[in-house]
C-alpha positions in Angstrom: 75.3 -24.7 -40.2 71.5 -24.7 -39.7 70.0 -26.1 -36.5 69.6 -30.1 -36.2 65.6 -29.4 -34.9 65.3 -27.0 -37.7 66.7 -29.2 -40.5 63.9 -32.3 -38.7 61.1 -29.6 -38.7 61.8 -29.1 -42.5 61.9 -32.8 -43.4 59.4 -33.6 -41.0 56.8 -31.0 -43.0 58.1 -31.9 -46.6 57.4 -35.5 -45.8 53.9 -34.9 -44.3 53.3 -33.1 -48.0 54.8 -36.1 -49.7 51.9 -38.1 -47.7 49.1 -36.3 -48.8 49.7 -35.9 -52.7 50.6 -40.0 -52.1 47.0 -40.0 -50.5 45.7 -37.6 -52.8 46.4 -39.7 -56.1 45.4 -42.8 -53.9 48.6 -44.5 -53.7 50.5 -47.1 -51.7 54.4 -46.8 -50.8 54.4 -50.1 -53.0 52.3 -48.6 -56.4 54.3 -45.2 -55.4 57.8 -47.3 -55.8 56.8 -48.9 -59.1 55.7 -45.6 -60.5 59.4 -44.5 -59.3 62.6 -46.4 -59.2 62.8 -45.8 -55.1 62.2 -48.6 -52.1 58.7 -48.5 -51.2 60.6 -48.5 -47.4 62.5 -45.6 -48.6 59.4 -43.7 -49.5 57.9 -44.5 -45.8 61.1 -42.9 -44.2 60.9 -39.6 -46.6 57.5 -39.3 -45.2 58.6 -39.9 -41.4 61.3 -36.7 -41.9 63.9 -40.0 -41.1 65.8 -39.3 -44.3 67.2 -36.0 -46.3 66.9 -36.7 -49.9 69.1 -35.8 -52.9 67.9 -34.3 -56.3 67.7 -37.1 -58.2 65.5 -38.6 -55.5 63.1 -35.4 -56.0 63.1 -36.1 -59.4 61.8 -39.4 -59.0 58.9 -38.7 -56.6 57.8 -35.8 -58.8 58.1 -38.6 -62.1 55.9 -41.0 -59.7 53.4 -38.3 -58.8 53.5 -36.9 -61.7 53.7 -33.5 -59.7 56.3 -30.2 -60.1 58.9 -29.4 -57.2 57.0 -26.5 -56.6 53.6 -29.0 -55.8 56.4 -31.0 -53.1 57.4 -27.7 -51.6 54.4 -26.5 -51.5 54.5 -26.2 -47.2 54.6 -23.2 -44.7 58.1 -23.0 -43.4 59.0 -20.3 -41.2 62.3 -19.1 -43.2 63.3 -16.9 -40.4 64.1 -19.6 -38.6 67.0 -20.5 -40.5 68.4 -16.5 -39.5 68.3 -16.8 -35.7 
């Protein structure tokens, strides 16, 4: 079972990259949720590391973006940290 601070650390970062290609293509949680069928308060939580999302929600946010899951998990991560 991995860590509880490790699993917040991860979300925590992929949401901070969620934020800045949201900010890079100059987009607000609502115009974000329109271009994707999420909450625009959904969206907000993702980027606060408050929520772990499924697959189909990935899928949505790389639709909206227009981005590849490699672009949203595009983040440094220690992996060893998942070993110890």
């Amino acid at each position: 079972m991995i860590n509880g601070d490790i699993k917040n650390s991860f979300l925590l970062l992929f949401g901070k990259n969620l934020e800045a290609y949201r900010k890079k293509k100059k987009l607000s949680y609502r115009e974000l949720a329109q271009n994707c069928d999420l909450d625009h308060s959904y969206i907000s939580k993702i980027e606060k590391g408050e929520v772990n999302v499924t697959l189909e929600t990935l899928l949505e946010l790389m639709k909206g973006l227009n981005i590849s899951a490699k672009d949203l998990f595009d983040f440094d991560f220690d992996i060893n940290k998942l070993n110890s």
